[in-house]
Structures are given as structure tokens and as C-alpha cells.
N, C-alpha and C positions, 0 to 999 in steps of 0.2 A: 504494500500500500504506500504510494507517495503522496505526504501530505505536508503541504504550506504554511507556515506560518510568519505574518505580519506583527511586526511590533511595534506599533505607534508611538513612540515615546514623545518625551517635549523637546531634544533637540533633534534626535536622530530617527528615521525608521528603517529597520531592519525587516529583512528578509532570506528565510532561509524553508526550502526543499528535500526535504527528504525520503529516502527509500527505508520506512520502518520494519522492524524485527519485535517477534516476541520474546527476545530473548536481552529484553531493556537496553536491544542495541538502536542506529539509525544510522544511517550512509548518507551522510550528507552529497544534494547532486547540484545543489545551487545555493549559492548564496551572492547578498545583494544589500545597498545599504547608502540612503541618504538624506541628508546631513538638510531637514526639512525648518528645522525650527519653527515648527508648529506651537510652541508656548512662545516665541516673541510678543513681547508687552502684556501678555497673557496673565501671566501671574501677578501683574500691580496691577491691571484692568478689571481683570475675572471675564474679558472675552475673549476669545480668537478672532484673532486679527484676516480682515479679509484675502487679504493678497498672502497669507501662510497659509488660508482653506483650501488656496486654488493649488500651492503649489503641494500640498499633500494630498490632493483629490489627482491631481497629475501621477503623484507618483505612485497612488496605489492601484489607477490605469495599469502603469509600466507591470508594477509586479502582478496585478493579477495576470496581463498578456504572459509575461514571462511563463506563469505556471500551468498556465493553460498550454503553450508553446511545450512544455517538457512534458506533461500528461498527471497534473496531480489531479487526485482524488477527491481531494478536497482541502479547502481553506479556513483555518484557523486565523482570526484578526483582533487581536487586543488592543485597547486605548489604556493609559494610564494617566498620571495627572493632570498632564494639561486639556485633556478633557472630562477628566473626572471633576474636575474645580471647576471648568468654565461654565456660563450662562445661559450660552451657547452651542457647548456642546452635544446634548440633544440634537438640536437643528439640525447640527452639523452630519452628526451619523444617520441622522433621515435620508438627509442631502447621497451622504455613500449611497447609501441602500439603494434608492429612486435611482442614482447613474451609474451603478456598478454591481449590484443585485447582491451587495456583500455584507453580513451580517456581523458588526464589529460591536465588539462584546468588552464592555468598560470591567476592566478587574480593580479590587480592592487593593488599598499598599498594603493591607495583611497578606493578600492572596499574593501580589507582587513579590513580596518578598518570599513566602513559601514556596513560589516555583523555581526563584534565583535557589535557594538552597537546594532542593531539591536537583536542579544543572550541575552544582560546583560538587554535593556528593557522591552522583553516580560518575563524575569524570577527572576529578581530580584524586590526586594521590596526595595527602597532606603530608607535612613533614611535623609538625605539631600534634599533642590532643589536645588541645582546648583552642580555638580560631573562631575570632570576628570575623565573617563573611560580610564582608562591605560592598555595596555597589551604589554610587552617587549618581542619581541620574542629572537630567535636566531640571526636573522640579521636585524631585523626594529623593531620599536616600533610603536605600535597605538594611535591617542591622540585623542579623543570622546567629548563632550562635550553635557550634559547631565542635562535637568530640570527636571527629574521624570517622566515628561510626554512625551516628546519627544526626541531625539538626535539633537542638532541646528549646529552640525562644527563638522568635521572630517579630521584628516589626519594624511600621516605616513612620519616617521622619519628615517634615515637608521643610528639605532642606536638598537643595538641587543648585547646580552650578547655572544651570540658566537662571532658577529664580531667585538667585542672593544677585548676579549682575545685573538683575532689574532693581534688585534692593537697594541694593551696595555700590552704585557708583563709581569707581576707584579713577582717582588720577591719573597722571601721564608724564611719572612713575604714581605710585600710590603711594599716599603717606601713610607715617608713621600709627596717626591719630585713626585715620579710617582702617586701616588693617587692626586695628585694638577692636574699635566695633564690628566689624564682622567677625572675629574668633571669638568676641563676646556674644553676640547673638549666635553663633554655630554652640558656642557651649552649653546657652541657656537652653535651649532645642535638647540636645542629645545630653543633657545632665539629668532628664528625667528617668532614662533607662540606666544611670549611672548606678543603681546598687545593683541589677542583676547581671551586668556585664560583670563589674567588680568583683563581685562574689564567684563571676563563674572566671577569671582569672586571666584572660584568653594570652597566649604567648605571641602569637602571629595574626596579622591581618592580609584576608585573601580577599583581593582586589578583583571585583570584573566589572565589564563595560568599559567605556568609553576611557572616564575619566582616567579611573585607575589603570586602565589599561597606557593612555597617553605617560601618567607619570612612570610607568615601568617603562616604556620606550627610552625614556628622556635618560630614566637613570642607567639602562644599558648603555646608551651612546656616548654616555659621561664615563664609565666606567669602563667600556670597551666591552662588555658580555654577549654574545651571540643565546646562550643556554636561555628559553621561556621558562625553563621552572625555577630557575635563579630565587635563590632565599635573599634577601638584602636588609641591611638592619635597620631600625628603626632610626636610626642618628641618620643614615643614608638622604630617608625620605624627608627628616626634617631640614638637613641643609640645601637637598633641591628646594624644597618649600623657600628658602629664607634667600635662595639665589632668586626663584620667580619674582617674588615680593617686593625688589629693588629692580627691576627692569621697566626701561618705557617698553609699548608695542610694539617699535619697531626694532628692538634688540630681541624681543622673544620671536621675531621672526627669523630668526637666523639659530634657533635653537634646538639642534637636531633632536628628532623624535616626536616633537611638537608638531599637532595637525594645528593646520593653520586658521583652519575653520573654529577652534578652540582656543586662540588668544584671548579672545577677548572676555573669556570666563575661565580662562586655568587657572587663574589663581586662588577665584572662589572656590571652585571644584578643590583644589589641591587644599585650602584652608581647610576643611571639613576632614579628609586625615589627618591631616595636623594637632586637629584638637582631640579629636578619638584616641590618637596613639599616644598624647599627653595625659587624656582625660584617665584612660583604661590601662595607663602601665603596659603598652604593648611592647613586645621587642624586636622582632622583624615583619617583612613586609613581602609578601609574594601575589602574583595574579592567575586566575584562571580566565581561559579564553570560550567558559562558554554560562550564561548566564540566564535571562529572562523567557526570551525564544527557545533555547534548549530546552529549557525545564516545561514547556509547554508540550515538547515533543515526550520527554520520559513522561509528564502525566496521560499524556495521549494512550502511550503504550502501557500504563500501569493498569487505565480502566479499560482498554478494550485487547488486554491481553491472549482470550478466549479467538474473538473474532482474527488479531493477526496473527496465529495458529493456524486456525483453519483456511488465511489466503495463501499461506504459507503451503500448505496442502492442495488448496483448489484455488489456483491463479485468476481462472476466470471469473470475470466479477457478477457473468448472466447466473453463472452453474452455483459462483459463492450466494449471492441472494437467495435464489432459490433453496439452496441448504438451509441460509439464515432460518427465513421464514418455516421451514420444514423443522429445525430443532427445538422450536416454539410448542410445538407436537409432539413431546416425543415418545409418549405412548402409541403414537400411527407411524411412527420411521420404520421399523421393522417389514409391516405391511407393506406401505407404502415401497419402499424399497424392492422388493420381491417384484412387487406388481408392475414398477416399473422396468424391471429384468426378465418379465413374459413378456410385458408389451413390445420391449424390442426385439425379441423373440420372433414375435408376432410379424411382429413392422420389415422382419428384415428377408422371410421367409416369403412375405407374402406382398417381396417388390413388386414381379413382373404381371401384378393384378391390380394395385396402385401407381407406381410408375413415381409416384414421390423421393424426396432427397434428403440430404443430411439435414437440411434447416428445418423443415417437418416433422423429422424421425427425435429431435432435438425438445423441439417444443411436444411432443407425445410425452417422452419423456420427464421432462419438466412438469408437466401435468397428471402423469401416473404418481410423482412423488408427491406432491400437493392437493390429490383428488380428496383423499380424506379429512383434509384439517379442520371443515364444517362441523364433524364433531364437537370441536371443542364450544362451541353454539349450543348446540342443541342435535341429539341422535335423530330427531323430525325433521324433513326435509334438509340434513347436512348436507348433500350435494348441493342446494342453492347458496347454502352459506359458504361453502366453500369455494362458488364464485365469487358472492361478495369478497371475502376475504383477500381470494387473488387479486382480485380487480385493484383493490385500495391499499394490499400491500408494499407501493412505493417498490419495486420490483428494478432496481437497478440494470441497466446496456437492454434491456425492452424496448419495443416501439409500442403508441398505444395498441395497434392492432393486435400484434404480437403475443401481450397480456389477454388481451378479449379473447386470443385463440388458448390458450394455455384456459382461460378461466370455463371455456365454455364446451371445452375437450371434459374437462372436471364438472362438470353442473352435468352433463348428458350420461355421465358414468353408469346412473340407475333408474330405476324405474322405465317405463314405456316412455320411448322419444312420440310423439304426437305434431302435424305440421303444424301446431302453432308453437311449439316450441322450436324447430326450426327456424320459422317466421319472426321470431322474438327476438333470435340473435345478433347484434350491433354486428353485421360482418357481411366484406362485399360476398356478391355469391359464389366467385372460387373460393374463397374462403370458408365459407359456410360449406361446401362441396367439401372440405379439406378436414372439417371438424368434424365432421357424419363420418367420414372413413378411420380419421385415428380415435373418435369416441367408442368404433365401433368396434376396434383393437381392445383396447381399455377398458369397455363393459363385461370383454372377456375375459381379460387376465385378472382381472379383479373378483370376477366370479371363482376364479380357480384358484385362490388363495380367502375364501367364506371364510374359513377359520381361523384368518392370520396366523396358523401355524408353517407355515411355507412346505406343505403336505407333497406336491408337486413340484419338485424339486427343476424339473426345466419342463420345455412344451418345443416340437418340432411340427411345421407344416409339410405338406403333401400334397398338390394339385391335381383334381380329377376333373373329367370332361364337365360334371355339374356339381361336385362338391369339393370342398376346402377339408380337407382331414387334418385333424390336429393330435397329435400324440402326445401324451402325457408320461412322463419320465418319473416315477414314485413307487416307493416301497409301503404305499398303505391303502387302503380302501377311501376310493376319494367321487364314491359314488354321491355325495351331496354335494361337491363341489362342480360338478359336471350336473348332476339335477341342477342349480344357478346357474350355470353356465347357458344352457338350454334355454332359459327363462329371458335372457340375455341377448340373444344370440342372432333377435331380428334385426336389426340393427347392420350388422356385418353381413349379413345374408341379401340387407335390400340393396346394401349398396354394393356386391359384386353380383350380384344375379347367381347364385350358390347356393348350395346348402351345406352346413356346416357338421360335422360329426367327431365324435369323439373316442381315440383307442387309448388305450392304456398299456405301457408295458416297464416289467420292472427297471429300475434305475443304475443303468451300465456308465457311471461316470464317464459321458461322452464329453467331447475336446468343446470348451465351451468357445465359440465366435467370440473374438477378443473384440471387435465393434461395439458386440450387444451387449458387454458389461456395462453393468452401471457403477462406478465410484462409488464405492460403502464407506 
């Protein structure tokens, strides 16, 4: 399953594709990322700014084309603060939805933060037990707290390098005076969590995202390190901090590892570990390069662990749906299953009287494993409910038609077909020609498994000048399931101008047609 994930932040959005595993793995096959500042003026206004709506409706254009261009599955699209706080952001994500059909779903900074931890534990290798997971975005910060083995406390701060450089102003250099009040309001902010970091002691602070990731750049290029999982100590991080601090902009322009796009808020961003690693007694400093977006993808895999197993098995998304909806039942799998392995039986023996193809023999199929599910309705007229059910089950790689034939293969399964039931069917008339011959399969194989005990172990055809002979492969007395069968059997008789008969002979493990299996 390849699935997208959008991560709207307030300076940057991200984009990344991947090929997921049940096995809490993912293959990343794309990624993608930019630098939108959708919270400019945002955070001292409390709205989004027009000409930022346009250029992030641009570029979740770009990335949804991208994903569609590589074949994902589906799209995952998060907001975080800057539209979590704005007025406007409502509006805003209508506005998506109406010109891009995409459902962007506003998470909480609790949830933000739980997915950041949850990224940094399934992929990083600590070198620490006890680690602050930090990750500063644009408008909040995340604060993780982390023993190697698990995440124990999370939570977020609304404390972001884009929204302190709306706050905070700084010169050109900054003085003295204003860098006091911003690590003075960064402290007041994050002093509240100040006794359960304390207490939980933390050694190291793991940095992701943007900012944190920018300062680890800066301090490789200073220090000459190539290695990303480089430990660095906390004195490191403080005297890049006190290098930034004294610089106009255009000296931090020439400051290797520094995106440029981030002058103009590194130093707020940088202030904010400045004061955590002062605040919490920390003593080094390392980053991970996978955070918000990732952790969206391990939760993806975490709840639908079941389902990417099973594509894992069954690639195809017509054959996986179909399973889906059928393991909803799974007191009728059994049955089901069998019946659909006479039917093709049936269907394959008794080509040169149909003349139909693989897409046909396909959808019969499809339809022997899903004829029963009306049951779970009601044992009264189940064959109609188990149209409905087909009809409205959202049936994934279907055409509407496609489904109607699948649904109305399975509604004609019992009882006497009658022309107004023919007549009744939403289906052109090959179609409807097409559902009378494979209902008419299907009425029989279903009859020859009455007792869901799968008695009749296989069924072979035989063409005579006026009859269809059918042989039945079984070591038991399956004289009531051939009395049903018979009962059944007008159906397939009107539509080849035939009569239909039935022999029995005991069960010679014959070479079974590798075609007509059906995937159990």
C-alpha cells in the first residue's frame, strides 16, 4: 500500500510517499518539501494571510499531482498550528476540500507531539536512557520524554520560531536587552513543565525538524563532522547559540549549514534550546531525521496492521476488497469459498457453451465469495440483502457496473428467477445476458455445498448433444445436495437450451486446474 502524507506546518510543508509494511517498516519512494510560511503575520493577527492561502493551496496542487503521478493509495493531510489558532482556518480547509477534494484533518499539539515521539522511537537508536525529544516548529514546540524504550510524557508549547519572530522583533545585530526578553518569555512558557522534565532527569536532547535539524548542520560545518548521528555537547550548542546572537543578516548569510530561508528566525528557533538545555540540566545534543510525517506513517501501520498483511498476500486491490468485505462474515468464508471453487469449476468446463472471458469468470467469482453475506441481515430474503450490501460496500478498482454485476450474480443465487426480476436489474442487456449465465453457475454450486460442509469435494462437466452432465467428486452421500441442486437448476438449463444431470463418483484426488483455484 502506498500512502501520502502532507504536513502542513507554519513554516514548512512536507511531503512524503511511501510503500508500507506490516512489519512497522515503510520505503520511502518520495519525498518533497516547501518552505510555504503559511503562519506569516499569523500568529500576532490570528489570521492567515491571503497571499500565504494561495501559495499553500499551490502547493498542495503540486503534491497531491505528484502522488497521484506515483500511484498512492491514499492521502493523509495534517494542519497544525497555524491553522489550529487561526480564524480563518476553517475557511481555509473548506476552500482545500471544494478545489482539491482533500480532507485535511487539524491535529492536536498533544497529538503532534505523540506522533513526533512515536517517529524518533521506532527509528532512532539512542545513545542515552533518559532524552528530551524536542522538535520547534514554526508556531509550537514539542516536548517528548523518552527512556529508549518507550515515550513516558508529552506535550506542546506554543512556542515556534516563526511565532516568537513575529513577537520578538530582533535588530540588525540584536541587542543585548531584547535577546534577555525572549529567553525570558521562552522560559516562562517551558518552566511550566519544568518539574516533570527535572525529575525525569533527561541526559541528551534529540532534535528533529527543521530547526534543530538546521543547528546540527551548522555545528557539523563548524566542527568538520560528516557522521548524522554525531553526539555533541551541550556547551557545543550553547556557543553556536551565542555566535548566532551577535550577527547582523547578512553575516549569517554566509554561514555554512544555515538555510537561508531560516535567517530570519534562527535565532528565535535556536533561543528555545538554549533555554531547555539550561532550564533541564541537559548535556548533549543529537538529531533525528524523521519526525511528525513519519510518525503519521508508523500510526498508519500500527492500526491497520491486519489489513497491510493481507495486501501483503493479495496485491490486488479488486481481489483485497473483496476479501475485506468477505472477512466481515466470517462464519460464511468457508462456504463461500468452496462455492466459489465449483463455480469456477463450472465456468471453466463449460467455456465452449458461454464463450465468456477472464473479466467475467472474475467477477462470478467475486460474487460466489460475497453471495452469502445477506445473512448477517437477516436468514429472510438474504440474497437481496446481500445485494444491498454489495452495492454500498465502497468496493475498491470497481466500475459502477461492475459492482451491479457482482451484486446481482449474488441476489439471483436462490429462489425462482421470475422476468420481473430480470427486468428489475440496473444492467444494459449484455449484461443482464451475462448475469443469467454466471447466476446460473452459482445457483448450482451453491446448491452443492447445502450443508456448508464442503461434502463434494470438486465437480467436473461433460457435454452431450442435449445435456450438461456434471460429476461430482465425494466420499459421502450427497443425495440432498443434488435434490437442491435440481431445484436450482432452471436457470442454467434456460439459458443453454440443456438439461442438466447429475453423476457421482468417489473422490480420486484429481490434478486440480490451477486457473480454477480460488486464493484461501
Amino acid at each position: 500500500m502506498k500512502i501520502g502524507v502532507i504536513d502542513m506546518g507554519t513554516n514548512s510543508f512536507h511531503f512524503i510517499l511511501a510503500r508500507l509494511s506490516p512489519s512497522a517498516h515503510f520505503e520511502v519512494l518520495l519525498r518533497d518539501k516547501e518552505m510555504v510560511g503559511l503562519g506569516k503575520g499569523a500568529m500576532v493577527t490570528g489570521e492567515l494571510e491571503p497571499e500565504a492561502m494561495e501559495n499553500a493551496l499551490e502547493t498542495l496542487k503540486r503534491f497531491l499531482y505528484l502522488a497521484q503521478k506515483r500511484g498512492a493509495d491514499q492521502i493523509i493531510a495534517i494542519s497544525t498550528s497555524a491553522v489550529r489558532e487561526s480564524k480563518n482556518g476553517g475557511d481555509f480547509l473548506d476552500r482545500i476540500k471544494r478545489e482539491t477534494k482533500l480532507k485535511v484533518q487539524i491535529i492536536t499539539g498533544q497529538e503532534e507531539a505523540r506522533l513526533i515521539g512515536l517517529a524518533v522511537q521506532k527509528s532512532f537508536v539512542f545513545s542515552s536512557q533518559k532524552n528530551l525529544i524536542m522538535d520547534i516548529g514554526g508556531g509550537s514546540t514539542e516536548l517528548i520524554l523518552s527512556d529508549s524504550k518507550k515515550n513516558l510524557w508529552c506535550e506542546s508549547v506554543k512556542l515556534g520560531s516563526n511565532r516568537l519572530s513575529q513577537a520578538f522583533v530582533l535588530s540588525d545585530p540584536p541587542k543585548n536587552s531584547e535577546i534577555k526578553k525572549l529567553e525570558a518569555a521562552i522560559k516562562e512558557e517551558i518552566s511550566v513543565y519544568e518539574k516533570p522534565i527535572r525529575n525525569f532527569k533527561p541526559d541528551c536532547l534529540v532534535g528533529t525538524s527543521g530547526t534543530l535539524e538546521c543547528v546540527f548542520r551548522m555545528l557539523q560545518k563548524m566542527h568538520g563532522h560528516k557522521d548524522s548521528q554525531h553526539e555533541y555537547l551541550a556547551k557545543d550548542l550553547m556557543d553556536l547559540y551565542g555566535f548566532l546572537k551577535t550577527k547582523k543578516l547578512s553575516e549569517l548569510e554566509k554561514v555554512k549549514g544555515l538555510d537561508k530561508k531560516r535567517i530570519k528566525m534562527i535565532v528565535q528557533g535556536a533561543a528555545i534550546a538554549k533555554v531547555a538545555v539550561d532550564l533541564f540540566g541537559i548535556k548533549t545534543f543529537r538529531v533525528c531525521d524523521q519526525a511528525l510525517r513519519e510518525g503519521v506513517l508508523y500510526d498508519f501501520i500500527e492500526k491497520n496492521e491486519d489489513a497491510l498483511k493481507i495486501e501483503e498476500k493479495i496485491p490486488d486491490p479488486r481481489r483485497r476488497s473483496v476479501r475485506a468485505l468477505l472477512r466481515r462474515f466470517p462464519e460464511f468464508k468457508e462456504h463461500c469459498k468452496h462455492v466459489a471453487f465449483m463455480s469456477l469449476r463450472l465456468f471453466d468446463d463449460l467455456l465452449p457453451l458461454h464463450g465468456l472471458g477472464a473479466p467475467e469468470r472474475e467477477l462470478l467469482e467475486f460474487s460466489a465469495l460475497l453471495h452469502d453475506i445477506g445473512y448477517a441481515v437477516s436468514y429472510r430474503k438474504h440474497h437481496q440483502h446481500s445485494y444491498y450490501l454489495i452495492q454500498n460496500a465502497n468496493l475498491i478498482g470497481f466500475s459502477p457496473e461492475e459492482i451491479s454485476i457482482i451484486a446481482s450474480i449474488a441476489k439471483l443465487h436462490r429462489k425462482s428467477v421470475s422476468p420481473r426480476d430480470i427486468e428489475e436489474l440496473a444492467l444494459s442487456l449484455e449484461n443482464k445476458e451475462k448475469v443469467l449465465c454466471l447466476a446460473g453457475l452459482l445457483r448450482i454450486a451453491d446448491a452443492l455445498d447445502r450443508s456448508h460442509n464442503s461434502l463434494i469435494e470438486d465437480v467436473a462437466v461433460s457435454l452431450e448433444k442435449k445435456q450438461i452432465v456434471i460429476e461430482l467428486e465425494t466420499n459421502f452421500d450427497v443425495q440432498w445436495e443434488i435434490h437442491e441442486a435440481k431445484k436450482r437448476q432452471d436457470l442454467l438449463e434456460s439459458v443453454f437450451n440443456k438439461k442438466v444431470i447429475y453423476e457421482t463418483k468417489r473422490r480420486n484426488k484429481r490434478k486440480s486446474k490451477k486457473e480454477a483455484r480460488v486464493s484461501r
